[in-house]
N, CA, C and O atoms as a printed pandas DataFrame, in Angstrom:
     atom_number atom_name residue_name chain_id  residue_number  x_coord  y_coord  z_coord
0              1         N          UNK        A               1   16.116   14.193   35.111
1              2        CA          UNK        A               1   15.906   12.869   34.532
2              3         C          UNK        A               1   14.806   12.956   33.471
3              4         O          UNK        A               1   13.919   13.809   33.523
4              5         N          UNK        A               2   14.896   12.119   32.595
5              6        CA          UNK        A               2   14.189   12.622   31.329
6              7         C          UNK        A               2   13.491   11.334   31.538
7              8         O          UNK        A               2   14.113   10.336   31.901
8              9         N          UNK        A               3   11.600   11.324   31.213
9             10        CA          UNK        A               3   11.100   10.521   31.599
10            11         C          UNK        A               3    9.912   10.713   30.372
11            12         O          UNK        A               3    9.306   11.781   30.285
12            13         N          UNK        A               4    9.622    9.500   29.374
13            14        CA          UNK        A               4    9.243    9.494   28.187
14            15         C          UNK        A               4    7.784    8.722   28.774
15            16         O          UNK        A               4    7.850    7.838   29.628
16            17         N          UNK        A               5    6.568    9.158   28.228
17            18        CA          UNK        A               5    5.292    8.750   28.555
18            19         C          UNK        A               5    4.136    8.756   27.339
19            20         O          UNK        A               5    3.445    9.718   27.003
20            21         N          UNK        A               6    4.128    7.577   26.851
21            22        CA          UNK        A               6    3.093    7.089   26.073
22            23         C          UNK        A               6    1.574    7.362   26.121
23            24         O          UNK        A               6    1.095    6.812   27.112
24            25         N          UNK        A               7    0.552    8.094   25.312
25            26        CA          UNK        A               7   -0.880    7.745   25.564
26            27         C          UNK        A               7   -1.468    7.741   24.103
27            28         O          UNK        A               7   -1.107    8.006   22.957
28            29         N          UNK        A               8   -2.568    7.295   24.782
29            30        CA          UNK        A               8   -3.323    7.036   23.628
30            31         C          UNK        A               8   -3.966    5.862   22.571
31            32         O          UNK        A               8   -4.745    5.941   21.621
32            33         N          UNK        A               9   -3.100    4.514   23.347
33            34        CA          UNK        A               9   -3.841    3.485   23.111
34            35         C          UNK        A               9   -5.467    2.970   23.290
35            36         O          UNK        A               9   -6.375    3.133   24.105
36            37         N          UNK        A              10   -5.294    2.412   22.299
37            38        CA          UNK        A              10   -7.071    1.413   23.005
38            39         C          UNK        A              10   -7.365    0.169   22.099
39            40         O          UNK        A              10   -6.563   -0.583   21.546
40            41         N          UNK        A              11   -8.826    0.158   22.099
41            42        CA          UNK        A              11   -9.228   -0.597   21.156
42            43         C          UNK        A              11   -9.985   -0.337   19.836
43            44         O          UNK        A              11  -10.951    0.421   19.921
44            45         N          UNK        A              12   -9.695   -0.837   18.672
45            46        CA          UNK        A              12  -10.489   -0.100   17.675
46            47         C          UNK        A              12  -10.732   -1.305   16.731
47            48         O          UNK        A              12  -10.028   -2.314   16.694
48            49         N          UNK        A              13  -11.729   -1.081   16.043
49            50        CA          UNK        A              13  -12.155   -1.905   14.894
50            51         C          UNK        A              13  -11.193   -2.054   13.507
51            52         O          UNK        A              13  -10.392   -1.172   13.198
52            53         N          UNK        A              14  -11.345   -3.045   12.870
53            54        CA          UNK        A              14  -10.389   -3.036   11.744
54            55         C          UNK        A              14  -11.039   -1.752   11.096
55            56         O          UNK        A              14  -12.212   -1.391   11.191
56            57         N          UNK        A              15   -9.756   -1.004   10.253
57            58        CA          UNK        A              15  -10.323    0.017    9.480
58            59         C          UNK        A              15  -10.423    1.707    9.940
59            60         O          UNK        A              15  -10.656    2.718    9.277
60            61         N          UNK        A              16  -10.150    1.497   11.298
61            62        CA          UNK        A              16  -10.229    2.281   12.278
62            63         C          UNK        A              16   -8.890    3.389   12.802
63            64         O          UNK        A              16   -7.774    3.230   12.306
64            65         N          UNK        A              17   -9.039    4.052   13.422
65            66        CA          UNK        A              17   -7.711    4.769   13.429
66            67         C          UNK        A              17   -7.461    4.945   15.353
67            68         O          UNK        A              17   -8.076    4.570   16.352
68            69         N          UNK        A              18   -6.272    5.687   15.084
69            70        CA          UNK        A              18   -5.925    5.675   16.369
70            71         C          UNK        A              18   -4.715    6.855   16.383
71            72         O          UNK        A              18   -4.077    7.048   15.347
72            73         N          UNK        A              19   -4.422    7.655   17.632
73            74        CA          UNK        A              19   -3.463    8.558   17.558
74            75         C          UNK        A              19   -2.819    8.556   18.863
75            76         O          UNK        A              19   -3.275    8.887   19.958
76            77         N          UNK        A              20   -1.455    8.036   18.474
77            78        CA          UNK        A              20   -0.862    8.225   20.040
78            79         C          UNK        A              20   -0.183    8.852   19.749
79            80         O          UNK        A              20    0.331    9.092   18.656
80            81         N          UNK        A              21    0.000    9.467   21.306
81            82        CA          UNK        A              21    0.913   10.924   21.956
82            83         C          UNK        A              21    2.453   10.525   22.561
83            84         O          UNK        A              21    2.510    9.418   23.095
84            85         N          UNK        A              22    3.561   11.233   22.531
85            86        CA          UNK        A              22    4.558   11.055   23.123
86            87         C          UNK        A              22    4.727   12.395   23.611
87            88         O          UNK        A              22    4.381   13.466   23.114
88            89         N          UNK        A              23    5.439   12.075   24.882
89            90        CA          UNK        A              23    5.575   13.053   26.077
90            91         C          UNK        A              23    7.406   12.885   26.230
91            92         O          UNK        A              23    7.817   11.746   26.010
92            93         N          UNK        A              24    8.248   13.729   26.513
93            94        CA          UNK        A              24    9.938   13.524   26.654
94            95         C          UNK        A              24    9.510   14.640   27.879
95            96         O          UNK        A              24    9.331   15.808   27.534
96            97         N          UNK        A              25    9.379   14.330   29.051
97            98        CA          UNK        A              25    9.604   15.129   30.022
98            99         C          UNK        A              25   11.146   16.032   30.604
99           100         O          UNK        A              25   11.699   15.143   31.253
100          101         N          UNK        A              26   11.809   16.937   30.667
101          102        CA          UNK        A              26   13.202   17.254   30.921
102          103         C          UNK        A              26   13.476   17.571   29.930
103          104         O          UNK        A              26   14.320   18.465   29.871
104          105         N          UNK        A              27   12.937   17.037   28.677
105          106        CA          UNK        A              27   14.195   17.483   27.282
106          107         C          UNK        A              27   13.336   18.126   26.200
107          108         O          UNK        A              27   12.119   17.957   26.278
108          109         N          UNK        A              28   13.735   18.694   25.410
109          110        CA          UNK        A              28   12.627   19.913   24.490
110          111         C          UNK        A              28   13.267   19.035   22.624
111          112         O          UNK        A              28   12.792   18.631   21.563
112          113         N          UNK        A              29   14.310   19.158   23.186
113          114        CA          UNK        A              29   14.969   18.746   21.509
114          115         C          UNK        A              29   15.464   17.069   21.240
115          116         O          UNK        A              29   16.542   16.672   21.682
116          117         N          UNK        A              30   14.768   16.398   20.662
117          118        CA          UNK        A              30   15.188   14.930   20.638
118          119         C          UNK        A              30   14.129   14.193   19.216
119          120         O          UNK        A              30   12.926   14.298   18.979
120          121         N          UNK        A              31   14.908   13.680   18.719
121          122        CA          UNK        A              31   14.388   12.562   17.912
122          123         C          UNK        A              31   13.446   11.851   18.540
123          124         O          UNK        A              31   13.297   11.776   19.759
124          125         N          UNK        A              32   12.822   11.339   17.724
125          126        CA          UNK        A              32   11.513    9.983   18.314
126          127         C          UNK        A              32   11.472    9.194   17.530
127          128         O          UNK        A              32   11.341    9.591   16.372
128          129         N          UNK        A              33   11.558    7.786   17.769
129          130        CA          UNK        A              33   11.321    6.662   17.498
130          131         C          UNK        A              33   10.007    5.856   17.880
131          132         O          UNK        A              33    9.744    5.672   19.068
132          133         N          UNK        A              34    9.158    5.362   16.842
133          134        CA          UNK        A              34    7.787    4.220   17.274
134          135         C          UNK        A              34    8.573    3.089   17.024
135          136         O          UNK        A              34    9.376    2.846   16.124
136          137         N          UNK        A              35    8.163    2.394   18.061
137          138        CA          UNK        A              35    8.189    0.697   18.041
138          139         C          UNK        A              35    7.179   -0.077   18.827
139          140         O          UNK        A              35    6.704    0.182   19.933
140          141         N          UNK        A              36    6.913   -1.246   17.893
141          142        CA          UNK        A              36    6.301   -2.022   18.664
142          143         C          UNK        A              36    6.441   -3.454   18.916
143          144         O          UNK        A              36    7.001   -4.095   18.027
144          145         N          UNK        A              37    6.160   -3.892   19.643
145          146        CA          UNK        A              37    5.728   -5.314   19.701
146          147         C          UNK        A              37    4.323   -6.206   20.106
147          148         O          UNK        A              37    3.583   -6.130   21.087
148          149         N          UNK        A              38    4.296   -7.154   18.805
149          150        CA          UNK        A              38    3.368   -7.675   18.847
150          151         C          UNK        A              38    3.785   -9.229   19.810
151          152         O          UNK        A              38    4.936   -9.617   20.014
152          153         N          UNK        A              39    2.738   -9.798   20.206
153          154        CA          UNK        A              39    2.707  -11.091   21.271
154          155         C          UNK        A              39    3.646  -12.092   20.583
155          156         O          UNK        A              39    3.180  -12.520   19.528
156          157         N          UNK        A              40    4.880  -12.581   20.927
157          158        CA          UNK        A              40    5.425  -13.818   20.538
158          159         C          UNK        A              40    6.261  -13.643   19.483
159          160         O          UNK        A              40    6.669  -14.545   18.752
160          161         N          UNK        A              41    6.672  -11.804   19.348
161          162        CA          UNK        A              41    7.398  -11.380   17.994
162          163         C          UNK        A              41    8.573  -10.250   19.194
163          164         O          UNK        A              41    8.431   -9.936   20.376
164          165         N          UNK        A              42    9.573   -9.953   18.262
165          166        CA          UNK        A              42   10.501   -9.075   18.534
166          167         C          UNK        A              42    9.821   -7.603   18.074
167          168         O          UNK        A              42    8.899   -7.445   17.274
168          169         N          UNK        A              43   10.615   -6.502   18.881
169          170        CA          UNK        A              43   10.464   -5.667   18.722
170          171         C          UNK        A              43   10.477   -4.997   17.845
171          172         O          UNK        A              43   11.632   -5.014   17.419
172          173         N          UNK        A              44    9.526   -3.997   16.914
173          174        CA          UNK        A              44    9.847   -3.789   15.183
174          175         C          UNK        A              44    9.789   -2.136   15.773
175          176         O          UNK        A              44    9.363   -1.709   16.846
176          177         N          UNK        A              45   10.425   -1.390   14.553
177          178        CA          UNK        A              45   10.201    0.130   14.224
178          179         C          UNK        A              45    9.431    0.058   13.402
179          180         O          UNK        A              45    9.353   -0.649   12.397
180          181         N          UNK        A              46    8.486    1.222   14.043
181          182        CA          UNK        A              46    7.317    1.494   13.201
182          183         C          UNK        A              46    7.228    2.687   12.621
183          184         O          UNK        A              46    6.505    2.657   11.626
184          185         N          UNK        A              47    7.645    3.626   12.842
185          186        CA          UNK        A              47    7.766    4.820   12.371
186          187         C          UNK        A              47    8.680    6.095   13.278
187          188         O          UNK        A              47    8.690    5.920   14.497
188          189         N          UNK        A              48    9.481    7.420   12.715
189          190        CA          UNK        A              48   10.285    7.958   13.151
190          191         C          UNK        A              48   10.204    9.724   13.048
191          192         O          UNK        A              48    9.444   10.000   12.119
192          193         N          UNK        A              49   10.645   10.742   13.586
193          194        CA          UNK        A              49   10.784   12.160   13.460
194          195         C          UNK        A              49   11.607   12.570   14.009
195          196         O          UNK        A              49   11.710   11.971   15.080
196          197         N          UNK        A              50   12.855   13.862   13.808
197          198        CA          UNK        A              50   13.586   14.365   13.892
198          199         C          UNK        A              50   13.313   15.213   14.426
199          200         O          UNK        A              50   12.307   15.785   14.008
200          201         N          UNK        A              51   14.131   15.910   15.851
201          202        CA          UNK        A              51   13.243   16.799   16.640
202          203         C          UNK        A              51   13.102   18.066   16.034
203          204         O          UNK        A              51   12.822   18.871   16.922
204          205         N          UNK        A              52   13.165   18.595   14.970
205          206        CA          UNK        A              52   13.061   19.571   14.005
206          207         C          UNK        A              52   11.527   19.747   13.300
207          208         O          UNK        A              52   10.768   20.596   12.832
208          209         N          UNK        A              53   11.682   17.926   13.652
209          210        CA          UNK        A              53   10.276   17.967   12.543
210          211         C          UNK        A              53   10.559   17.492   10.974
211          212         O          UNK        A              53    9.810   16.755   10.332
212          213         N          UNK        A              54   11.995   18.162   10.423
213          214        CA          UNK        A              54   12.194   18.066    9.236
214          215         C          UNK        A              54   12.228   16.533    8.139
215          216         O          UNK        A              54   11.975   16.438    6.938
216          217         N          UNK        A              55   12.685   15.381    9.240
217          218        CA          UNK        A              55   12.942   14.208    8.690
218          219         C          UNK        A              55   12.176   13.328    9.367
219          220         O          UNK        A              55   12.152   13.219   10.593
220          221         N          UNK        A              56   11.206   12.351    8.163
221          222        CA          UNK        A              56   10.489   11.525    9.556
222          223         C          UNK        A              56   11.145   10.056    8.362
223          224         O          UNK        A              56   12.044   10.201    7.533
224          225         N          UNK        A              57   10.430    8.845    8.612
225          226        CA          UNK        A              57   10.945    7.416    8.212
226          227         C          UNK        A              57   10.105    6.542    8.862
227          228         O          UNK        A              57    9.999    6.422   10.082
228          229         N          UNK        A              58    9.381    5.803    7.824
229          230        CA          UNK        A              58    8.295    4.886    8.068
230          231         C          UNK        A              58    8.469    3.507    7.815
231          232         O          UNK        A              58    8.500    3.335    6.597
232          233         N          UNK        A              59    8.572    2.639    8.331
233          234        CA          UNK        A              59    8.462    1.318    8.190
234          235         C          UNK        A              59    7.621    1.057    6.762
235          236         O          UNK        A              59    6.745    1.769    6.271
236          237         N          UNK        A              60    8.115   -0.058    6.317
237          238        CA          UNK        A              60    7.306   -0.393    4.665
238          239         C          UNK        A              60    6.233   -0.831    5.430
239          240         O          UNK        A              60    5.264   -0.074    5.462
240          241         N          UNK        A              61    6.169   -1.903    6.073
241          242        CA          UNK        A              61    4.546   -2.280    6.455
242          243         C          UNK        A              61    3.552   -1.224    7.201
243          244         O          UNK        A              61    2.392   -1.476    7.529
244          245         N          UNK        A              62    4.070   -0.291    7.354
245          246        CA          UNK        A              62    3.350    1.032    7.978
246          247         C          UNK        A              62    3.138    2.000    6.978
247          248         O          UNK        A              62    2.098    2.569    7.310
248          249         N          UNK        A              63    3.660    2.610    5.689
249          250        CA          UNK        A              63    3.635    3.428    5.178
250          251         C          UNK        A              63    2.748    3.562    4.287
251          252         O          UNK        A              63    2.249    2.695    3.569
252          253         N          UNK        A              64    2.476    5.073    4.350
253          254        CA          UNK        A              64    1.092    5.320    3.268
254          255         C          UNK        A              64   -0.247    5.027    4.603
255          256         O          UNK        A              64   -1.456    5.233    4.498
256          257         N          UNK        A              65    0.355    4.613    5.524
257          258        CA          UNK        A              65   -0.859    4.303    6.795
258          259         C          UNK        A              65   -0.903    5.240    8.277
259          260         O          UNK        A              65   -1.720    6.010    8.783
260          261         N          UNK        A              66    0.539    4.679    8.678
261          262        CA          UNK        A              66    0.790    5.885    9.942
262          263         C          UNK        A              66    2.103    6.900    9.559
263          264         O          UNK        A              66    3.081    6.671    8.848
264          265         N          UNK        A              67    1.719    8.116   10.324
265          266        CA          UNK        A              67    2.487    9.434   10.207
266          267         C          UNK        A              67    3.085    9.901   11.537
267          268         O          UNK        A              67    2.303   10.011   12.481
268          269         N          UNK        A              68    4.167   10.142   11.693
269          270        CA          UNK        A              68    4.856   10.235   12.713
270          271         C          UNK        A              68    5.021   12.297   12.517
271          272         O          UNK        A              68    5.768   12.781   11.666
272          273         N          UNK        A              69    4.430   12.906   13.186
273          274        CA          UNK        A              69    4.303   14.120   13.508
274          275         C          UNK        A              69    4.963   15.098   14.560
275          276         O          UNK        A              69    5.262   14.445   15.560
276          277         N          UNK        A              70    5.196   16.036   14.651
277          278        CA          UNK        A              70    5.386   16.635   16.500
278          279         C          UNK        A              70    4.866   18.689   16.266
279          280         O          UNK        A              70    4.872   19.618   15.459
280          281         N          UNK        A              71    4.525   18.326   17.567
281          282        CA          UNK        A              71    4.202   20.156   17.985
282          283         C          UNK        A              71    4.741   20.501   18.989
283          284         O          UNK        A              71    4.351   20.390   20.151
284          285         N          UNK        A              72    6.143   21.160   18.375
285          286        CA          UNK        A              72    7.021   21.552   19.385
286          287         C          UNK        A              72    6.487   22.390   20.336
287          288         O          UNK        A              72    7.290   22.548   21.255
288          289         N          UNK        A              73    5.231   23.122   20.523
289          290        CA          UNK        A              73    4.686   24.188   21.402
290          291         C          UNK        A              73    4.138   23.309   22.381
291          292         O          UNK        A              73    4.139   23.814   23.503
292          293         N          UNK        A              74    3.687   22.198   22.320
293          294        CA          UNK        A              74    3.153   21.600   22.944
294          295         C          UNK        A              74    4.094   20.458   23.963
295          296         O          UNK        A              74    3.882   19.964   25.071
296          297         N          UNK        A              75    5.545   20.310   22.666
297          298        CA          UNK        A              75    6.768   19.430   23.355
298          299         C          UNK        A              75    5.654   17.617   23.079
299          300         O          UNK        A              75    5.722   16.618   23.796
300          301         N          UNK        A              76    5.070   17.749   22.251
301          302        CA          UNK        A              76    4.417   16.216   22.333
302          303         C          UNK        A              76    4.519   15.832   20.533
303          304         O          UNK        A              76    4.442   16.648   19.615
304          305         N          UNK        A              77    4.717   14.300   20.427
305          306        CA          UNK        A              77    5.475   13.677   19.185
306          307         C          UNK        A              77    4.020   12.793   19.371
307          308         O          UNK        A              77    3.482   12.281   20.353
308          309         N          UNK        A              78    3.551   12.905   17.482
309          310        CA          UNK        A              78    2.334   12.091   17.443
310          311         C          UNK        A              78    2.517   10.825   16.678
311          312         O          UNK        A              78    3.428   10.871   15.852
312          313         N          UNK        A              79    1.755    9.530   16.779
313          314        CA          UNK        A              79    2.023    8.690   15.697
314          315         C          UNK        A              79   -0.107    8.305   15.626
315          316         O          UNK        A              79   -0.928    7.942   16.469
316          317         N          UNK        A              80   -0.175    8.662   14.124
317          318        CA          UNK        A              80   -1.557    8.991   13.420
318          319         C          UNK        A              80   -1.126    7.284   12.500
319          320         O          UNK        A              80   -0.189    6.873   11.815
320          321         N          UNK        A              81   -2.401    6.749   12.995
321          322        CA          UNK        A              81   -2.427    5.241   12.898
322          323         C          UNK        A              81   -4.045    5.566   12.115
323          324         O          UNK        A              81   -5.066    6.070   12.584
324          325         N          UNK        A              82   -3.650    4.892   10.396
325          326        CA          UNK        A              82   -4.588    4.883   10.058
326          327         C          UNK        A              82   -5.150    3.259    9.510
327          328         O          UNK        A              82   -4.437    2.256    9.559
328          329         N          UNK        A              83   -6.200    3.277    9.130
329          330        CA          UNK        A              83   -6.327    1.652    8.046
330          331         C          UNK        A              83   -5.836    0.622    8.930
331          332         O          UNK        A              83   -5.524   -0.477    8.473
332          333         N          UNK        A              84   -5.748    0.875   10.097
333          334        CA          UNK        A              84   -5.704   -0.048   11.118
334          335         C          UNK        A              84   -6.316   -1.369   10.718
335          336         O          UNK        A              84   -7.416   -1.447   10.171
336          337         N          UNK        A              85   -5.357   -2.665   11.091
337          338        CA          UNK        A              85   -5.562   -3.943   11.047
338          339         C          UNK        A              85   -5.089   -5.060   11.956
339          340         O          UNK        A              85   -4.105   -4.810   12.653
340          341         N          UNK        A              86   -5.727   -6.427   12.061
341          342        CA          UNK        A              86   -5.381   -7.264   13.219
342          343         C          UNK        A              86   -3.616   -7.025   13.578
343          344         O          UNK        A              86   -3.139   -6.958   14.711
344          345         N          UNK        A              87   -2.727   -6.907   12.055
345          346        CA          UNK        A              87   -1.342   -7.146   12.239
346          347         C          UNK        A              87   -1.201   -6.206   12.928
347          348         O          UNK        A              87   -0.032   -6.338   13.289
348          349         N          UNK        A              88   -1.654   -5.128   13.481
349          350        CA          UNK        A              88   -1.184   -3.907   14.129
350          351         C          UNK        A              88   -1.635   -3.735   15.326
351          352         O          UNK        A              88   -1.800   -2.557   15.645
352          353         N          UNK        A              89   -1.980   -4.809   16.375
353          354        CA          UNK        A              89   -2.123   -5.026   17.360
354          355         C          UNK        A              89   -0.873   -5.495   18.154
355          356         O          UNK        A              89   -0.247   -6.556   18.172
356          357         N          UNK        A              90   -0.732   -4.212   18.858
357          358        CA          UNK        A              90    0.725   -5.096   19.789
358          359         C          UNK        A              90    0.633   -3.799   20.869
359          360         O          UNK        A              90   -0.218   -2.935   21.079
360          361         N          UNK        A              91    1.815   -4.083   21.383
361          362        CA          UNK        A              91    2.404   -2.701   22.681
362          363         C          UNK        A              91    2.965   -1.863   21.749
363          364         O          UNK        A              91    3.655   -2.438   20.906
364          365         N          UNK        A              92    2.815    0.004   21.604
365          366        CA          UNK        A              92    3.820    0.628   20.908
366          367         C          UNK        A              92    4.479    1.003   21.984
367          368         O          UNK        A              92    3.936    1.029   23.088
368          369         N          UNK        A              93    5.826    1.363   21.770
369          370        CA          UNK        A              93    6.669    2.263   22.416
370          371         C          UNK        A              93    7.391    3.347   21.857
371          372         O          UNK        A              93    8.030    3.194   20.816
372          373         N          UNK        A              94    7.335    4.667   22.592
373          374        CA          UNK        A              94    8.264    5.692   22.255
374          375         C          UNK        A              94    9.503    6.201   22.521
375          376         O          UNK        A              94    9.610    6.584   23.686
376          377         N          UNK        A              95   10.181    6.296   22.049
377          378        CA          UNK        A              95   11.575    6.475   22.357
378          379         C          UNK        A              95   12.015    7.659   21.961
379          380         O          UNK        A              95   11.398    8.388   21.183
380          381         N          UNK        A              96   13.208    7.939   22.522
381          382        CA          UNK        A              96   13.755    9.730   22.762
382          383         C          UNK        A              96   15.260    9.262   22.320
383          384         O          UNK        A              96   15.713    8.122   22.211
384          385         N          UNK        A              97   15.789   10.346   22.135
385          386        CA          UNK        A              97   17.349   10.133   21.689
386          387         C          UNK        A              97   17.975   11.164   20.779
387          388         O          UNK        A              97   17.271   12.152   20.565
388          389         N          UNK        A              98   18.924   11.132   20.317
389          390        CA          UNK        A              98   19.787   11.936   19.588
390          391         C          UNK        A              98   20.326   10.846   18.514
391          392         O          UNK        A              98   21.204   10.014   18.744
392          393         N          UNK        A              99   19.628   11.018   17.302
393          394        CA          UNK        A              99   20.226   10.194   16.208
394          395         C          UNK        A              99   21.704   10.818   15.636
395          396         O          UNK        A              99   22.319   11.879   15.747
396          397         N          UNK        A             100   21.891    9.548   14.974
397          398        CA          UNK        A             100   23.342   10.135   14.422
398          399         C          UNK        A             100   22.942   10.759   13.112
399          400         O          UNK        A             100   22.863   11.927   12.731
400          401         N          UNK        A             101   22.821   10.136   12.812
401          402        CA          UNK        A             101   22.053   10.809   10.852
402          403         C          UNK        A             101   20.623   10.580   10.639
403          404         O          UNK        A             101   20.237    9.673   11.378
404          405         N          UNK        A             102   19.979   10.915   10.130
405          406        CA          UNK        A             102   17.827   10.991    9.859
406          407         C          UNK        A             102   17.910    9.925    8.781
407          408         O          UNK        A             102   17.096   10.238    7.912
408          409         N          UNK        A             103   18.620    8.659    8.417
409          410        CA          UNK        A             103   18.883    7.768    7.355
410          411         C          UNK        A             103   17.884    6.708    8.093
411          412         O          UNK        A             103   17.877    6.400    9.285
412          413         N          UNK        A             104   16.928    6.176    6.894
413          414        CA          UNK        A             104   16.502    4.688    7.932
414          415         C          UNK        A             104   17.504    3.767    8.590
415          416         O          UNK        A             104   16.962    2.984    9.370
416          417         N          UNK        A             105   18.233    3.697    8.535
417          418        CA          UNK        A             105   19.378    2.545    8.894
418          419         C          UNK        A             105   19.114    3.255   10.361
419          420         O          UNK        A             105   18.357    2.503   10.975
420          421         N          UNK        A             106   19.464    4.487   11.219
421          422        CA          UNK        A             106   19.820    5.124   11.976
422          423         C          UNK        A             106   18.190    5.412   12.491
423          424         O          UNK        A             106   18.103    5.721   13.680
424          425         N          UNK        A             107   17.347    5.366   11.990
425          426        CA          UNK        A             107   16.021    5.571   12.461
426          427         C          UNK        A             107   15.721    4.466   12.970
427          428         O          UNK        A             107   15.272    4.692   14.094
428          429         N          UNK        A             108   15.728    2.996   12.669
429          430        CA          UNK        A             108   15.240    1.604   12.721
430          431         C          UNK        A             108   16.275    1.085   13.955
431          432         O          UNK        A             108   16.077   -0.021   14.459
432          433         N          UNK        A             109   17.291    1.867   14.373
433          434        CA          UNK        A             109   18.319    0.820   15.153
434          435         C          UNK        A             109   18.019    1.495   16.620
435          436         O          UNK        A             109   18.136    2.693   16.877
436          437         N          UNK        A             110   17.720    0.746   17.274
437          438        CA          UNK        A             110   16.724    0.800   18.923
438          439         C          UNK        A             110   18.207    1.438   19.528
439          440         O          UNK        A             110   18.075    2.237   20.454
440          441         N          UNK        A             111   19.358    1.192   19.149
441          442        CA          UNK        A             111   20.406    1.993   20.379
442          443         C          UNK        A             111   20.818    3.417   20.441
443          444         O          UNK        A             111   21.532    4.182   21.089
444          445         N          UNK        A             112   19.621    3.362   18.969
445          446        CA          UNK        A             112   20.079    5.528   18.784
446          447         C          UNK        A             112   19.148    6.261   19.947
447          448         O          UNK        A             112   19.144    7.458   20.235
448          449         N          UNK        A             113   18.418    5.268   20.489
449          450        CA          UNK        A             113   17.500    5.938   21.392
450          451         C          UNK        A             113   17.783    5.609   22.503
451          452         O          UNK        A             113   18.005    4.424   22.753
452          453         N          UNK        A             114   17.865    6.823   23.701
453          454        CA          UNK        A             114   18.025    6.618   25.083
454          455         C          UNK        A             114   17.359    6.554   26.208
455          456         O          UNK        A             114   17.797    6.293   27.329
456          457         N          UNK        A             115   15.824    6.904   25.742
457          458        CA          UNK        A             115   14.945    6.749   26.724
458          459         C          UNK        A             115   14.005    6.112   26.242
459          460         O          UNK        A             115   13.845    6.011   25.026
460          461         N          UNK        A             116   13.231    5.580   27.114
461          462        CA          UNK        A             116   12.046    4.644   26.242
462          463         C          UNK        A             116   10.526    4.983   27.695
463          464         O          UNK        A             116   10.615    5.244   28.895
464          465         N          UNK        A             117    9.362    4.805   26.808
465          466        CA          UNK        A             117    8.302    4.652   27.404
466          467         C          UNK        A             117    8.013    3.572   27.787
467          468         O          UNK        A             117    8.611    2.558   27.427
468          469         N          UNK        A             118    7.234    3.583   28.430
469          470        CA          UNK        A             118    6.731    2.280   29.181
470          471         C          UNK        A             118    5.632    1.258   28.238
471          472         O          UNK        A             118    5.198    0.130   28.470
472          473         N          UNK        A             119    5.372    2.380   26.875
473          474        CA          UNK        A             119    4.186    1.248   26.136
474          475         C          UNK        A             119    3.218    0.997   26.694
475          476         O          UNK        A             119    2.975    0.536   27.809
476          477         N          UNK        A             120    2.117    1.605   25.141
477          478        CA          UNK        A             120    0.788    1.447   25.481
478          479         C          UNK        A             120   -0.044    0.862   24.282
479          480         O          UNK        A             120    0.023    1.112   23.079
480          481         N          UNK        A             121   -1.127   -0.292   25.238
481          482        CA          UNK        A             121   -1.708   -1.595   24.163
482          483         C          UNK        A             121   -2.391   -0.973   23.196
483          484         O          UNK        A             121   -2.963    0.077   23.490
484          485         N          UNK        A             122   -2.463   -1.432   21.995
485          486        CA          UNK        A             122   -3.783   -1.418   20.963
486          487         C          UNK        A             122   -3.641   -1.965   20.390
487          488         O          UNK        A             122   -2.684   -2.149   19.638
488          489         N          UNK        A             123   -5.057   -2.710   20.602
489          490        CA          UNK        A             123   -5.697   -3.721   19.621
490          491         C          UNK        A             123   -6.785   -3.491   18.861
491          492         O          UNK        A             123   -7.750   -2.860   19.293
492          493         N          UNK        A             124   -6.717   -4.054   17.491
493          494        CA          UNK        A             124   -7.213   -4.045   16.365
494          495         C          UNK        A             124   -8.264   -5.683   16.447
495          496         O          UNK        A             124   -7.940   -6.869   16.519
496          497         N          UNK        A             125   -9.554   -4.987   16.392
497          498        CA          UNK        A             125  -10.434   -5.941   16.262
498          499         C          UNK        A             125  -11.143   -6.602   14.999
499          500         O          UNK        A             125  -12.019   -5.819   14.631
500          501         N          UNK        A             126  -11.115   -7.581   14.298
501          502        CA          UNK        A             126  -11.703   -7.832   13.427
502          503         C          UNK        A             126  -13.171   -7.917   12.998
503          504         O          UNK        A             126  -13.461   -8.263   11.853
């Protein structure tokens, strides 16, 4: 059973950074998907990587800010949260899966992914 585990949340000041970890326990080769949700909003994609490494895909309101990374030696998928701000306070979640194509359309759509983390908070303090 493949069991996906989030860390690395907290709290940080506007301006501030943050780096969370993804864990795919059981499986070595899989795409990753960031998403989050903020309080009283639907779930958004925030950023993406190809278990290769080769193709990643960033949300416009994220880009140029966070970087979606992985170290296959390690089997752990990073998302490097920079310029952090209030809007970027929510639950992220990580997700595992086998995309069909590395196209944003196919990066952004929550059913290419089959496992999901449980999500972890960070908030952005003003």
């Amino acid at each position: 059973q493949v069991r996906v585990v989030e860390s690395g949340g907290g709290l940080v000041q506007a301006g501030g950074s943050l780096r969370l970890s993804c864990a795919a326990s059981g499986r070595n080769r899989y795409d990753v998907g960031w998403f989050r949700q903020a309080p009283g909003k639907e779930r958004e994609f925030v950023a993406g990587i190809s278990w290769s490494g080769g193709s990643t895909y960033e949300a416009d309101s994220v880009k140029g800010r966070f970087t979606a990374s992985r170290d296959k030696l390690e089997n752990t998928v990073y998302l490097q949260m920079n310029s952090l701000g209030p809007e970027d306070t929510a639950v992220y979640y990580c997700a595992a899966g086998a995309l069909r194509s590395y196209t944003g359309t196919y990066f952004r759509e929550e059913a290419q992914y089959t496992y999901w983390g449980q999500g972890t908070q960070d908030t952005v303090s003003s």
